[in-house]
PDB file of N, CA, C and O in Angstrom:
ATOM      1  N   UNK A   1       0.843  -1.178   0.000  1.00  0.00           N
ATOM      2  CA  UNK A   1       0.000   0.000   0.000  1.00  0.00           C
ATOM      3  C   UNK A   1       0.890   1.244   0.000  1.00  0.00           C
ATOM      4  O   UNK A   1       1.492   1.524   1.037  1.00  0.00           O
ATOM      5  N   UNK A   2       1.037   2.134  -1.265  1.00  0.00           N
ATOM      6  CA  UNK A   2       1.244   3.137  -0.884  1.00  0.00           C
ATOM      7  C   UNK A   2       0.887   4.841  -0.665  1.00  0.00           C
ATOM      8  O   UNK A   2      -0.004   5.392  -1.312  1.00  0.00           O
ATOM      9  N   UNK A   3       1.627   5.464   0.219  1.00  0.00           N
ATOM     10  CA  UNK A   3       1.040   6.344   0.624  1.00  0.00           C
ATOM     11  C   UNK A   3       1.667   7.590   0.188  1.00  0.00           C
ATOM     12  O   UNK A   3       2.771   8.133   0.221  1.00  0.00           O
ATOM     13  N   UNK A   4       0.133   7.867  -0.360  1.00  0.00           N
ATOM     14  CA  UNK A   4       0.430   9.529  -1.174  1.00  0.00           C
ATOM     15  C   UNK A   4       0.594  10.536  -0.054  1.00  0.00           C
ATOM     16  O   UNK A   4       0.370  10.624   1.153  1.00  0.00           O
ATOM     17  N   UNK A   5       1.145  11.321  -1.145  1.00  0.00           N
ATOM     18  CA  UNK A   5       1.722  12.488  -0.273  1.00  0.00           C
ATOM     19  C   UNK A   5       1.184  13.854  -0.777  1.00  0.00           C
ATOM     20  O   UNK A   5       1.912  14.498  -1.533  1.00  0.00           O
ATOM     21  N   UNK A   6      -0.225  14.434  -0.368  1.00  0.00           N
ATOM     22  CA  UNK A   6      -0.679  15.593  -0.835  1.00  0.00           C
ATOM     23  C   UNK A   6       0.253  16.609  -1.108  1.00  0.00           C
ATOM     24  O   UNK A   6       1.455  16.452  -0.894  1.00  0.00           O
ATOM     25  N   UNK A   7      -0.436  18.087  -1.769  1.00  0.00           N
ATOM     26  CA  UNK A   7       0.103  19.471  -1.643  1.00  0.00           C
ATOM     27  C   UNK A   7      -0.434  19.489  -0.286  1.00  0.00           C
ATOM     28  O   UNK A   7      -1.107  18.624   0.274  1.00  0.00           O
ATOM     29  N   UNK A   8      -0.020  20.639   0.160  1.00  0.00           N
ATOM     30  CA  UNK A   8      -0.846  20.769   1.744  1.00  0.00           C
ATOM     31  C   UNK A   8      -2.198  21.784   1.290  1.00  0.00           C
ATOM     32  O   UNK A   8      -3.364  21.806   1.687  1.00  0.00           O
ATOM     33  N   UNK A   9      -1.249  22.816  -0.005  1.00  0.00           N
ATOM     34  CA  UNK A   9      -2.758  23.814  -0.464  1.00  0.00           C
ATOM     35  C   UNK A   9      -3.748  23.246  -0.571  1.00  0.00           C
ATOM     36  O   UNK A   9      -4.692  23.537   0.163  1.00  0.00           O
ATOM     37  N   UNK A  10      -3.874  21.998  -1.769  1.00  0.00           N
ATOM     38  CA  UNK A  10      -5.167  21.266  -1.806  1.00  0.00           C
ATOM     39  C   UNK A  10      -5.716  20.701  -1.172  1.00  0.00           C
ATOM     40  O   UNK A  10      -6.862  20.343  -1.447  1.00  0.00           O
ATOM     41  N   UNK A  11      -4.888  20.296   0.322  1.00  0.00           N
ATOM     42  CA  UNK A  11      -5.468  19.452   1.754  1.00  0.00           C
ATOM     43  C   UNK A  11      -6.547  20.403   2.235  1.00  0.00           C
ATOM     44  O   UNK A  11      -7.688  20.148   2.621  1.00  0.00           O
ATOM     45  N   UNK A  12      -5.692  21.960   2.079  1.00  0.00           N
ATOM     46  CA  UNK A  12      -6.649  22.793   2.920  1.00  0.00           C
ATOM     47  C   UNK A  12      -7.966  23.037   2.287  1.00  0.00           C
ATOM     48  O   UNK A  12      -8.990  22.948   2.965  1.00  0.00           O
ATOM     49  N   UNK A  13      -8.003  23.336   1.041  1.00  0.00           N
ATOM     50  CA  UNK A  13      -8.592  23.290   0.196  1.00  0.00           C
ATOM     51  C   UNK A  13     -10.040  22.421  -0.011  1.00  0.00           C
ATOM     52  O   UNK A  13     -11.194  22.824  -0.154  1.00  0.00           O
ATOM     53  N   UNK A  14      -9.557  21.264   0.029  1.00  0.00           N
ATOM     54  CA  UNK A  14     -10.661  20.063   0.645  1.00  0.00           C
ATOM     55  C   UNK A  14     -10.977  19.416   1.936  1.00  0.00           C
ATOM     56  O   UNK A  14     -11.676  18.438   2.197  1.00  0.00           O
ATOM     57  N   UNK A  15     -10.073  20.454   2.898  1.00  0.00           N
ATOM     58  CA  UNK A  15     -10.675  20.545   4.309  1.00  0.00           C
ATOM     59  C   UNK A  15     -12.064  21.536   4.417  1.00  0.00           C
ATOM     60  O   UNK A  15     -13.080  21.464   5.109  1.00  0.00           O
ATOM     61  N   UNK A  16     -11.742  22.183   3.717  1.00  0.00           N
ATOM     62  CA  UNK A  16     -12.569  23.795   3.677  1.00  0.00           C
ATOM     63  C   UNK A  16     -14.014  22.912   2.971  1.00  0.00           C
ATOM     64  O   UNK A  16     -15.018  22.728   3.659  1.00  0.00           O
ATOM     65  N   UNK A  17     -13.941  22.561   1.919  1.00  0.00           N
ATOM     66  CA  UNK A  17     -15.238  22.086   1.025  1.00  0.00           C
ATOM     67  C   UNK A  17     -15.617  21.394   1.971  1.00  0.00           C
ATOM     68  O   UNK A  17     -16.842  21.515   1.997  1.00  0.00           O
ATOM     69  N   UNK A  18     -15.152  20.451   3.112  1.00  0.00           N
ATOM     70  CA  UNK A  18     -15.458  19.156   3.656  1.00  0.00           C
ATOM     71  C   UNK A  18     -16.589  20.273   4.067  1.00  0.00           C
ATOM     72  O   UNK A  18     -17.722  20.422   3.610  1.00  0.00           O
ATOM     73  N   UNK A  19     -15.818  21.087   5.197  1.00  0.00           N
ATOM     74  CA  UNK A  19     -16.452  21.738   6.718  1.00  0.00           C
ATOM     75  C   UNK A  19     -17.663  22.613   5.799  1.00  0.00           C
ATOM     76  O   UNK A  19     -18.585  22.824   6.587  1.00  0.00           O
ATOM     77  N   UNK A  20     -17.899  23.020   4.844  1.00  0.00           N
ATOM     78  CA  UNK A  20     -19.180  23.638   4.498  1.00  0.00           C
ATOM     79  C   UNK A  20     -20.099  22.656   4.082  1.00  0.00           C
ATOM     80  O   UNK A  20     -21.285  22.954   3.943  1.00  0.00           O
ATOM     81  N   UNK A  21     -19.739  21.672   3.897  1.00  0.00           N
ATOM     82  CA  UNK A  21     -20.959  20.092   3.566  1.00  0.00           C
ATOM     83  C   UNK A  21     -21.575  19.993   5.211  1.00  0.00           C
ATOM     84  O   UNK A  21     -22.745  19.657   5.395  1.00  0.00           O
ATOM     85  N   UNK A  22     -20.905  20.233   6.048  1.00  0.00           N
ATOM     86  CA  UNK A  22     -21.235  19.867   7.760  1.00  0.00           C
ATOM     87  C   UNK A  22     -22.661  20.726   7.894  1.00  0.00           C
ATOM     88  O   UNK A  22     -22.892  21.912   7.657  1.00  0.00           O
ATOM     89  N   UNK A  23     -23.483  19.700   8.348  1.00  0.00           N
ATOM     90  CA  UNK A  23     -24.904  20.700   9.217  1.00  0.00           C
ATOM     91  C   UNK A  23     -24.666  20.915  10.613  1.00  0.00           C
ATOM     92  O   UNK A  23     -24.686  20.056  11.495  1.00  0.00           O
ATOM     93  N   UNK A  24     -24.464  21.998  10.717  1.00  0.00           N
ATOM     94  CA  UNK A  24     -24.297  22.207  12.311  1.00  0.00           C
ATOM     95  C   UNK A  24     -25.414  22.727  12.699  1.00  0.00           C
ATOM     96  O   UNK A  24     -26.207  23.577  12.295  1.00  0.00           O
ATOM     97  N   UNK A  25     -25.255  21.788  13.865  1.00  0.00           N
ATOM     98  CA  UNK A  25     -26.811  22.355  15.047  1.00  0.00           C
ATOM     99  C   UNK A  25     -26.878  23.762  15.116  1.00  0.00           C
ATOM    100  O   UNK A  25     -26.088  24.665  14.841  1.00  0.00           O
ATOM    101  N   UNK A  26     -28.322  23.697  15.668  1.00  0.00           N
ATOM    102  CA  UNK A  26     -28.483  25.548  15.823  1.00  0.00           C
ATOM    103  C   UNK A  26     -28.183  25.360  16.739  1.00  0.00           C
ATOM    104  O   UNK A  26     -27.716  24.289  17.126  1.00  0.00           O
ATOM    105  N   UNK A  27     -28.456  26.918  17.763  1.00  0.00           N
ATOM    106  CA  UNK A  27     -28.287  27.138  19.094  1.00  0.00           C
ATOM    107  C   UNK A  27     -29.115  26.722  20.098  1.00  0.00           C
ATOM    108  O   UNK A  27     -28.773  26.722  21.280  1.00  0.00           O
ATOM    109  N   UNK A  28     -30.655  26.211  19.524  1.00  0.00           N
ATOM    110  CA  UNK A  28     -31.577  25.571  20.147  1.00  0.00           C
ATOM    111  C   UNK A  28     -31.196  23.925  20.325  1.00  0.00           C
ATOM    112  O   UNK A  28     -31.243  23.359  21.417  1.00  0.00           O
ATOM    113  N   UNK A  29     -30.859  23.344  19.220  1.00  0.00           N
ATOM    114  CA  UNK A  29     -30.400  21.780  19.444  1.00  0.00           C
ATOM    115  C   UNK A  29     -29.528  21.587  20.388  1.00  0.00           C
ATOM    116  O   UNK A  29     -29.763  20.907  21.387  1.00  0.00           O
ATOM    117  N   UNK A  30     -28.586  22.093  20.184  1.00  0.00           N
ATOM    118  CA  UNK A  30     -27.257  22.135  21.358  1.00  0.00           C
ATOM    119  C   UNK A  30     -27.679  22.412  22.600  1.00  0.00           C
ATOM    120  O   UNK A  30     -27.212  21.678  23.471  1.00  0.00           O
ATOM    121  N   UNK A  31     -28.671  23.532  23.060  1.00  0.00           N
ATOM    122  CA  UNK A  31     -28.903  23.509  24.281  1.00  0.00           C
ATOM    123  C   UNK A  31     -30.087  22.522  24.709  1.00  0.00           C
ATOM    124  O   UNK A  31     -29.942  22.035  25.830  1.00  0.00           O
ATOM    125  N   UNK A  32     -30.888  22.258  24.217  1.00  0.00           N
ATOM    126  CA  UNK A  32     -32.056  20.768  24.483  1.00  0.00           C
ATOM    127  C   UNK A  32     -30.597  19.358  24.438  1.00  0.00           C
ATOM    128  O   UNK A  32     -30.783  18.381  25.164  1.00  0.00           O
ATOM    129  N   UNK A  33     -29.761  19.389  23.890  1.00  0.00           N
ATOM    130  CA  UNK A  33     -29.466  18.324  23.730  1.00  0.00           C
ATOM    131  C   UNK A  33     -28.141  18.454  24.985  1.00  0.00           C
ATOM    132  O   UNK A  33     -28.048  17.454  25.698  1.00  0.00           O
ATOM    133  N   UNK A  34     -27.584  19.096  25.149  1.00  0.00           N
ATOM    134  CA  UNK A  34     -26.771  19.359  26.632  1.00  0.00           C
ATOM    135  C   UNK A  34     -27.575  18.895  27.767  1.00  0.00           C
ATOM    136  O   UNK A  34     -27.341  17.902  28.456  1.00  0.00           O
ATOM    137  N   UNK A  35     -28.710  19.858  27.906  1.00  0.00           N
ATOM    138  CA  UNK A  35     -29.492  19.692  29.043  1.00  0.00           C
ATOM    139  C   UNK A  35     -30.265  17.803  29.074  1.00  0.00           C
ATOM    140  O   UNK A  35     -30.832  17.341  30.064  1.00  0.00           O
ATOM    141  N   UNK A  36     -30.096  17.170  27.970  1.00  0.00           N
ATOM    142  CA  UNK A  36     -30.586  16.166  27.915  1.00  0.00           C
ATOM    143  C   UNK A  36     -29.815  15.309  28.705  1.00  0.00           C
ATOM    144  O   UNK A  36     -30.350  14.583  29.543  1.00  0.00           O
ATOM    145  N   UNK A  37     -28.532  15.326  28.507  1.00  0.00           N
ATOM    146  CA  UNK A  37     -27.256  14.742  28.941  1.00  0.00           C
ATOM    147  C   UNK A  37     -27.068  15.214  30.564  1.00  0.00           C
ATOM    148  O   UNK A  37     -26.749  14.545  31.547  1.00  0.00           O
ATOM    149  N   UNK A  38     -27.346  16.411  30.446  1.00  0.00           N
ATOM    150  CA  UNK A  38     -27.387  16.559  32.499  1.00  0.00           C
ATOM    151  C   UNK A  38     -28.340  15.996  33.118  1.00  0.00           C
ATOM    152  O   UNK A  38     -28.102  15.784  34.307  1.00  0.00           O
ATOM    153  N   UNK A  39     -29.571  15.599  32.653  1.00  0.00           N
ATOM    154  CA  UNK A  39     -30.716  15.177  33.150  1.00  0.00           C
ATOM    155  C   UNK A  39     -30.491  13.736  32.965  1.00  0.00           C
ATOM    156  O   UNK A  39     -30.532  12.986  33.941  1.00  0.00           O
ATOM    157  N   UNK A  40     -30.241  13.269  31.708  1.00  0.00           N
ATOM    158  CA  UNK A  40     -29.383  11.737  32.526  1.00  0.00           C
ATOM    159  C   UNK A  40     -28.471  11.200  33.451  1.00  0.00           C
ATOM    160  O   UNK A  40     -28.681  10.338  34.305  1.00  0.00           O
ATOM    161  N   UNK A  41     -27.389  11.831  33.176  1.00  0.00           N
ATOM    162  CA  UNK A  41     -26.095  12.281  34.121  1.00  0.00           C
ATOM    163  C   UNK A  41     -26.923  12.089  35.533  1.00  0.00           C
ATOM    164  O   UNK A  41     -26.712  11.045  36.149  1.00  0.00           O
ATOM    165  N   UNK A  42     -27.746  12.933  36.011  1.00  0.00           N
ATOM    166  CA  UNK A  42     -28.666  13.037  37.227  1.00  0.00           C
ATOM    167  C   UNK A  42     -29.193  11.620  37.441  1.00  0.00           C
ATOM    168  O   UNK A  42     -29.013  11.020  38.500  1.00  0.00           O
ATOM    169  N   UNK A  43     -29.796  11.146  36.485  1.00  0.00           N
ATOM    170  CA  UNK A  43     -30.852  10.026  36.804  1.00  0.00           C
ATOM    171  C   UNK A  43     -29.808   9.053  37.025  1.00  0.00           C
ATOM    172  O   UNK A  43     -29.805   8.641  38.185  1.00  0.00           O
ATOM    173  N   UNK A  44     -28.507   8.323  35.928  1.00  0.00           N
ATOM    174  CA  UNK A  44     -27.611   7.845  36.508  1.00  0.00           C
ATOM    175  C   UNK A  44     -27.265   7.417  37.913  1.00  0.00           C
ATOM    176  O   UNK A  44     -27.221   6.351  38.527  1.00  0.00           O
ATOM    177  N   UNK A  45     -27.014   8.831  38.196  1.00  0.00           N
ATOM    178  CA  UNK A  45     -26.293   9.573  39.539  1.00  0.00           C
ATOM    179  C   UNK A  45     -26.444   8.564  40.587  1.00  0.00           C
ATOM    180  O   UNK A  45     -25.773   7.742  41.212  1.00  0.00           O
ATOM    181  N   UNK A  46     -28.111   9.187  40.448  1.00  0.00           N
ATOM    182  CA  UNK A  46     -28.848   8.415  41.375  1.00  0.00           C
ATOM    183  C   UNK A  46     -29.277   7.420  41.633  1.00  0.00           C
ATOM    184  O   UNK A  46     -29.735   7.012  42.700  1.00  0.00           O
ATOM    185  N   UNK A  47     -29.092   6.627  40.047  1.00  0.00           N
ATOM    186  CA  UNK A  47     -29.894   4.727  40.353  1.00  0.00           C
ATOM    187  C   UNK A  47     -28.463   4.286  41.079  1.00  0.00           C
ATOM    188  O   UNK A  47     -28.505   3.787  42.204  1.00  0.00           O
ATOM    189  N   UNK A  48     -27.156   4.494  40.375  1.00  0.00           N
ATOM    190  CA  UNK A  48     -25.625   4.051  40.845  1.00  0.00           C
ATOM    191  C   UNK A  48     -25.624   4.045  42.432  1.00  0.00           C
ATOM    192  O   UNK A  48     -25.458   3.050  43.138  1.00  0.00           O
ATOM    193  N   UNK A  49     -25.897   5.679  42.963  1.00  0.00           N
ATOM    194  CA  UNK A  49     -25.956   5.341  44.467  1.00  0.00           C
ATOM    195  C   UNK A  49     -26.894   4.797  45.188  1.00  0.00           C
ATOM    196  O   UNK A  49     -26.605   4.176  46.211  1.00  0.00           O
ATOM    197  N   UNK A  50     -28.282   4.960  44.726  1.00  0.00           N
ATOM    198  CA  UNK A  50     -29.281   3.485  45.630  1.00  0.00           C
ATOM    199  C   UNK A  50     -28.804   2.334  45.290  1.00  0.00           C
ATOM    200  O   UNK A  50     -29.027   1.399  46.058  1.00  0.00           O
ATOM    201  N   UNK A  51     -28.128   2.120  44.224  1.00  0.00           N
ATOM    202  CA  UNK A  51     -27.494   0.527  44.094  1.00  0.00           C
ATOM    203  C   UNK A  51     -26.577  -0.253  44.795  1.00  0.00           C
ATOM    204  O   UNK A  51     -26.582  -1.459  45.042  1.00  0.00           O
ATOM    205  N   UNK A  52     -25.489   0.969  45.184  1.00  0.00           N
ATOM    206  CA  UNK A  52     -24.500   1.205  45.954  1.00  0.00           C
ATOM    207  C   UNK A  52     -24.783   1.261  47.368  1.00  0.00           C
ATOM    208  O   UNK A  52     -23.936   0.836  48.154  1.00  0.00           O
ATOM    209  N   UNK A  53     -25.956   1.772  47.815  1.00  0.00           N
ATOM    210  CA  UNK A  53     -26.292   1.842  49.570  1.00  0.00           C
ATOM    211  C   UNK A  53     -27.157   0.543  49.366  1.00  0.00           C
ATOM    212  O   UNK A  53     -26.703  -0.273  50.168  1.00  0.00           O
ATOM    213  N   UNK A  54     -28.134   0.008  48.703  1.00  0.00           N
ATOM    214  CA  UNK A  54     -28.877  -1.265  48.256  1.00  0.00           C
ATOM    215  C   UNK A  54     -27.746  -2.564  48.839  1.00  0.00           C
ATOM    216  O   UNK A  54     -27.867  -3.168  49.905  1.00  0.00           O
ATOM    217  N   UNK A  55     -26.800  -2.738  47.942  1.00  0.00           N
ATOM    218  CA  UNK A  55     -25.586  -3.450  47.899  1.00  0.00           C
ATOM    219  C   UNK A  55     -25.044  -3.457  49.165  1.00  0.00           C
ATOM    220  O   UNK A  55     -24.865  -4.532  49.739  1.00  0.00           O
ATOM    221  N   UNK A  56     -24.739  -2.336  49.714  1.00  0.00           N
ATOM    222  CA  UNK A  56     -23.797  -2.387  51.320  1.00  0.00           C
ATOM    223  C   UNK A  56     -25.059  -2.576  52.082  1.00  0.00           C
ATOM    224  O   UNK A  56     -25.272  -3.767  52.309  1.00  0.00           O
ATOM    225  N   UNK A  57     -25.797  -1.910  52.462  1.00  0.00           N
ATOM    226  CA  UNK A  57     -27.382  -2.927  53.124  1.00  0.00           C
ATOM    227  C   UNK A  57     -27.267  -4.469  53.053  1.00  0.00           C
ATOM    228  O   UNK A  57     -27.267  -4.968  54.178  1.00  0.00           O
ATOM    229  N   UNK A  58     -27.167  -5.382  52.019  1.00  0.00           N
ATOM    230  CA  UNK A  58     -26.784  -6.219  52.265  1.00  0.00           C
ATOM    231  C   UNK A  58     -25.659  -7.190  52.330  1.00  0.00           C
ATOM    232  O   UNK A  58     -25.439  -8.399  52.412  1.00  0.00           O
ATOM    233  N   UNK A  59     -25.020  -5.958  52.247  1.00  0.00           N
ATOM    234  CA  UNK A  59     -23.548  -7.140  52.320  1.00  0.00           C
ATOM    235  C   UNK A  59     -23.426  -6.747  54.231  1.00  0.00           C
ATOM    236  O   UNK A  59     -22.812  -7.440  55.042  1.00  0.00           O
ATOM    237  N   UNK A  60     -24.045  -5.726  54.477  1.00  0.00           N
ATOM    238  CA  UNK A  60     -23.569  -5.816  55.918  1.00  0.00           C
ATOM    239  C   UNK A  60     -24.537  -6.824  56.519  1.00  0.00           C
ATOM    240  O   UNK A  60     -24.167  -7.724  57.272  1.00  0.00           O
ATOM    241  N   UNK A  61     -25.892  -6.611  56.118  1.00  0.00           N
ATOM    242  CA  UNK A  61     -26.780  -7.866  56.692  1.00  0.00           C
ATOM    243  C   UNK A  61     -26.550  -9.102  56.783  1.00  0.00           C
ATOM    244  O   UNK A  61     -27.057  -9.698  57.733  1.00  0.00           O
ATOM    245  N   UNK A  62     -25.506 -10.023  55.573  1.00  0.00           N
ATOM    246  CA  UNK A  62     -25.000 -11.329  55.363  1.00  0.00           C
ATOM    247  C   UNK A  62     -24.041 -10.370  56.382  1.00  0.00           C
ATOM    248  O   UNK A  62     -24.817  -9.724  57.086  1.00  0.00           O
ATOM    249  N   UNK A  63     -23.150 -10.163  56.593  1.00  0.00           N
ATOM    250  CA  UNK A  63     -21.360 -10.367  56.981  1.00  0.00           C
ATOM    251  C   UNK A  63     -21.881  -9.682  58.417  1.00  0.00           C
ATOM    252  O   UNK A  63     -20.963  -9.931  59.199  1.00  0.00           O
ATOM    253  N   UNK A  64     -22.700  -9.091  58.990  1.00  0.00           N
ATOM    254  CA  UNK A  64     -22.945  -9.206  60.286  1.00  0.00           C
ATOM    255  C   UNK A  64     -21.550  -7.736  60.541  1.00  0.00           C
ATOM    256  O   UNK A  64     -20.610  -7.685  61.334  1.00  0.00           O
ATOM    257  N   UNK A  65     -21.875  -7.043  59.797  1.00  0.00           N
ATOM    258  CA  UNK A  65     -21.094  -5.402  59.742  1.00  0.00           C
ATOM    259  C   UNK A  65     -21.486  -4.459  60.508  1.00  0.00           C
ATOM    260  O   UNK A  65     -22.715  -4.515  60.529  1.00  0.00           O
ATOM    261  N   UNK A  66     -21.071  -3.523  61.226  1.00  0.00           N
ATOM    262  CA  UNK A  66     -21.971  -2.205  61.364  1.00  0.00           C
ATOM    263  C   UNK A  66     -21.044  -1.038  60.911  1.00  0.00           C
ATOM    264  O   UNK A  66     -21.464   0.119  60.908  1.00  0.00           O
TER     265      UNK A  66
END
């Protein structure tokens, strides 16, 4: 396999064409879709640590812990 070796002008060139083909979110998507991710993040949060105090609840109940 071998490997070509561009101009760098025409790299930039068809970097540039790439990035105007891109749909970028508006300013409304990005913020519904952030806040989506903190509001999971949250729900996460919280099943992990009732699972976590759930779990030591009974591991101290078997192993006789306090």
């Amino acid at each position: 396999m071998a490997i070509m070796i561009k101009n760098p002008v025409e790299y930039v060139r068809e970097v540039q064409a790439e990035v105007r083909r891109v749909t970028w979110p508006t300013r409304r998507e990005t913020m519904i879709t952030t806040s989506m991710v903190f509001i999971f993040v949250v729900i996460a949060s919280v099943f992990f640590l009732l699972a976590d105090k759930l779990i030591a609840f009974a591991v101290q109940l078997l192993l006789g812990v306090s």
